[in-house]
Every structure is written in C-alpha cells, then in structure tokens.
N, C-alpha and C positions, 0 to 999 in steps of 0.2 A: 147261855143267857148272859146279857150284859149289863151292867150298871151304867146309865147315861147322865153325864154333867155337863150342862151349859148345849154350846151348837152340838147336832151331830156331828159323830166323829168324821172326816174326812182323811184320806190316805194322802199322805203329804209327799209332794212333786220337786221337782229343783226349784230351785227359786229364782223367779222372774227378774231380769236385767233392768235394776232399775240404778238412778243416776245417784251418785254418793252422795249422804246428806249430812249435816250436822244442825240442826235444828234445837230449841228450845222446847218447843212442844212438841209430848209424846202423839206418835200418829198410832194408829188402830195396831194394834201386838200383829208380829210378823208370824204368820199360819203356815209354814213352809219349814221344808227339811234342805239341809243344804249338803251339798255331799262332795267327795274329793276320790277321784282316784290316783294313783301315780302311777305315771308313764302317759300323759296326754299330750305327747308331743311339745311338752314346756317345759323348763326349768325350775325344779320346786325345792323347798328345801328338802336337808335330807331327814330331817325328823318332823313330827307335828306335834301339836297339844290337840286333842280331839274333846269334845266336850259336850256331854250327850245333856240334854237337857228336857222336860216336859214343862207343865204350865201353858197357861193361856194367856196371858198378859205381859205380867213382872218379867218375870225372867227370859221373853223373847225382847223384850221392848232394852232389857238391861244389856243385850247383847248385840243390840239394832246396829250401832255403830261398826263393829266390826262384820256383822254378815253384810252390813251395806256400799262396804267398801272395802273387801278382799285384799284388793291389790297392796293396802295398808297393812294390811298384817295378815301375811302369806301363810305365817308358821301355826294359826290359829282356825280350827276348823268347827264348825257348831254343825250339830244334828238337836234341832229341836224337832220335838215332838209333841203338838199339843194334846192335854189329856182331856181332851174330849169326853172321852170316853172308859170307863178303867172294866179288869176283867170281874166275873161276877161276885169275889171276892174280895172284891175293892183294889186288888192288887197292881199296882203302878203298871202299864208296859214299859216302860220307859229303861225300867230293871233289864227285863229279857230283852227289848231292843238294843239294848247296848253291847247285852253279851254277843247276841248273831251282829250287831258291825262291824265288833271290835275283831272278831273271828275273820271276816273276810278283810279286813283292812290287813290284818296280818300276815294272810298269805299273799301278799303282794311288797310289806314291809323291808326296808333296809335293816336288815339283822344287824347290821351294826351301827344302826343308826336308830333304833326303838322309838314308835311315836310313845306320847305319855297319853294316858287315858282317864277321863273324870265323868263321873256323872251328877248331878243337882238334883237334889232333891229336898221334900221337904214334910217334916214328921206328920201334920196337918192327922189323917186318920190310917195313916200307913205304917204305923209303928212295929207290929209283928211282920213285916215283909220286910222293913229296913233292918231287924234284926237276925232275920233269915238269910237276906241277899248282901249285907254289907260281908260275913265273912267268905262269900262264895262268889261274889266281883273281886274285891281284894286278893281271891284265891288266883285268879286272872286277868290280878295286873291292872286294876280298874279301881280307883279311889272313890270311894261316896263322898261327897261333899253335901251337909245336911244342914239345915236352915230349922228352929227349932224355936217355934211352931211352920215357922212361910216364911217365905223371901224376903218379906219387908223387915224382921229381923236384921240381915245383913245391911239390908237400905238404914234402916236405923243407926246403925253404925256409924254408915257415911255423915252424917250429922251431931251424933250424940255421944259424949262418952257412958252416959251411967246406963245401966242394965234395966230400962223400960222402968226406973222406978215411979212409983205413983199407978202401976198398973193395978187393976181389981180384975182377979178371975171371974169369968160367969161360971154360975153352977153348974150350967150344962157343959161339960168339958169338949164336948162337938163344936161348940160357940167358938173356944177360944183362937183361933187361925183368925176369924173374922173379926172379932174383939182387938185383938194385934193390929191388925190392918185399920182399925177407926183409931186407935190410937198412936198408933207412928204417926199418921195423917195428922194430925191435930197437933202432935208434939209436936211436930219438926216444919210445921204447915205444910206438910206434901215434898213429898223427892220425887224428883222427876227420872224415871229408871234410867232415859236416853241419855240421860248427862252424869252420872251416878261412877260411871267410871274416870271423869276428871278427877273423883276424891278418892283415888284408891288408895294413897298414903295415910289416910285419915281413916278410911274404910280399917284398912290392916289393924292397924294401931287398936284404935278402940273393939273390934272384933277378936284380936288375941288377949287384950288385956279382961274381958269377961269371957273370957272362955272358961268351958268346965264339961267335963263327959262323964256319964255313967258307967256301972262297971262294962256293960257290952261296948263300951268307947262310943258311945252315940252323944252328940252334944246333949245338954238340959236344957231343961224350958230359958227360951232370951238367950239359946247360947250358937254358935255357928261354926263351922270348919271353912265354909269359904275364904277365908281369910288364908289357907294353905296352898288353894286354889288361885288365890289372887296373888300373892308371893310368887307363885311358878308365873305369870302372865304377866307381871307385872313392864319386865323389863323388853316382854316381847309389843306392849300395845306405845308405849314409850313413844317412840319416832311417829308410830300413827296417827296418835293421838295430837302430838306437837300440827302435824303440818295439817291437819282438820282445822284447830285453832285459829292455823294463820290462815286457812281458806276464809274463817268463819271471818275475821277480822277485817280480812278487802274487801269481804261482800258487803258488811257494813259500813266499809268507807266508800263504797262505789255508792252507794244509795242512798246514801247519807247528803240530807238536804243541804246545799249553799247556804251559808249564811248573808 
C-alpha cells in the first residue's frame, strides 16, 4: 500500500529534446529522469557529479537550466525523481533509487576516475528515514545534501543573510515545510528557482555562515548542507552559465525595439 501526494505517480522516461532555454519565468517543474550512460559512442568526461534528486517543483525547476542544456555542463548529470508518490511509510524513494543507480553507474565507472555522488533532500516529514539512510548512503560513497525544513531554505539564502528571523512556528509541526514556503515568498518577494543559480556565490556564503547540525550531523531547523553541494558545482556550472547570459543578452538586443 502506498501513500499518494499531488499527481499520480508516473515512471519517469528520458527527457524529451527540447531547445536550450534561459528564461525569467519558471515554466511548469520538469517531470522527467535524465540518465547517462558511458560508452555511447561520444566523448564524455572522465568523471561526473551525479545528483539524485526528488520533489516536484523547486528543486527540478532549480536544476532546469542544466538538464536543459547538457552540452553546457557535460560533467553534471541529474536523476530526478518526482515524489509523487512515497512508500507506505512515508519513506522517500528517492533514498533507495539512488542506491540501485549509483550501483549500476559503477560497474561501468572509470576506477580511476570515480564519479561523485549526492542526493537532495529535504527533512519536511522524513526525519527517521534521513537518519537511517544518511549513514548507510555515506556508507556508499553518496552524500545527503539536506534542506531543513524544504528547499526554499537554500533559496532563502540566495537572497538573505539572517536565519528566517521573524519566523513564528505553527503548532502543528506537520505545517511547518509549508509555513517556510509562505514566508521566504514574502520575505524575499519570491525566488525564482530557474535563476537561483546565477547567485550561487551568495547562496554559499550565507548558507555556510548559518549552518549548524545535530548530534546525527543532520542540519537544524533554517539550516542546510547544500551549500557543500554547491562548492563542488560551483566551478563546473561557471562557463555554462557565462555563455546562457551572453545568449540571454543578444536575444534581447535583437528584439529590442528601434528607438
């Protein structure tokens, strides 16, 4: 028996060939699993970042940019998954989808070449599962990257340095993911996840400076490890992100009215 949240769950396919974008407005979260094999008769690097991810919005829409245009950042691969759906124990798949990829990605691996492995995730009602499975992913080579309460935590960063202060808990502690989410919105008047990555210097900074973990090393409430995650990506999105910009820039001088 399953626990069902939002759409039904759909089995996710390659993702559909579409044209590179760089856009201001988020378009509908990308529903799609993206996958790599090596050896397809191409030239690939010898290592990757692989980065497993679930959610249904944020954090496919936060990664739009690079599933949408590959060719830009080769070394970076995403497997989203959206959670649809979770098992009847509320327990993420997204856990155990990581462990059966990161398994078959390996027996195909450059041994001396080791991709790095991360998963996203986010404390929301999974707390006993992220304290089960962070030491037994890490046991295999697989970092939890954990956003504490939701993903808009990290987004919060990219705009604010202080620690959500002026936040008010609801009493229902089930509220508080959603609570978070009305109030970053409001604080920061909305972050657009698609563009989120232009501020990752900004991101880092204030995301390490309120950092703080409990004793199982799991962040605290308004706290996040992304920011470890973004460190390692940082220098790989760099060049890609540069020449999006300058696309973004001729396209608005090409349609850009005569005075």
């Amino acid at each position: 028996m399953e626990y069902s949240k939002g759409d039904p769950f759909r089995e996710a396919g390659e993702a559909k060939k579409e044209k590179p974008v760089a856009t201001d407005q988020a378009e509908p979260s990308i529903r799609i699993v993206t996958g790599y094999t090596k050896g397809e008769g191409m030239v690939l690097p010898k290592a990757f970042v692989v980065i497993f991810t679930g959610g249904n919005v944020r954090e496919p829409d936060y990664f739009k940019l690079v599933v949408l245009n590959p060719s830009l950042f080769p070394m970076l691969k995403l497997k989203i998954l959206p959670e649809d759906r979770y098992y009847a124990n509320h327990e993420p798949r997204v856990f155990t989808y990581a462990e059966t990829e990161t398994k078959a990605y390996r027996s195909s691996a450059n041994k001396e070449h080791p991709d790095d492995y991360y998963v996203v995730t986010d404390v929301d009602v999974f707390m006993p599962h992220i304290i089960t499975f962070k030491p037994r992913l890490e046991s295999q080579g697989i970092k939890m990257m954990v956003n504490n309460p939701c993903f808009e935590v990290w987004l919060y960063y990219s705009k604010r340095t202080d620690r959500l202060d002026g936040f008010v808990a609801p009493k229902n502690p089930d509220a508080i993911s959603s609570e978070v989410k009305r109030f970053v919105h409001d604080k920061t008047g909305g972050v657009n996840p698609t563009k989120a990555l232009y501020d990752l210097e900004t991101n880092i900074r204030n995301a390490r400076t309120n950092y703080a973990v409990d004793a199982n090393g799991i962040p605290t409430l308004f706290s996040t490890d992304m920011f470890i995650l973004a460190e390692r990506i940082q220098p790989l999105l760099k060049d890609g992100l540069e020449a999006l910009q300058k696309k973004e820039v001729q396209r608005i001088a090409l349609y850009k009215p005569p005075k």
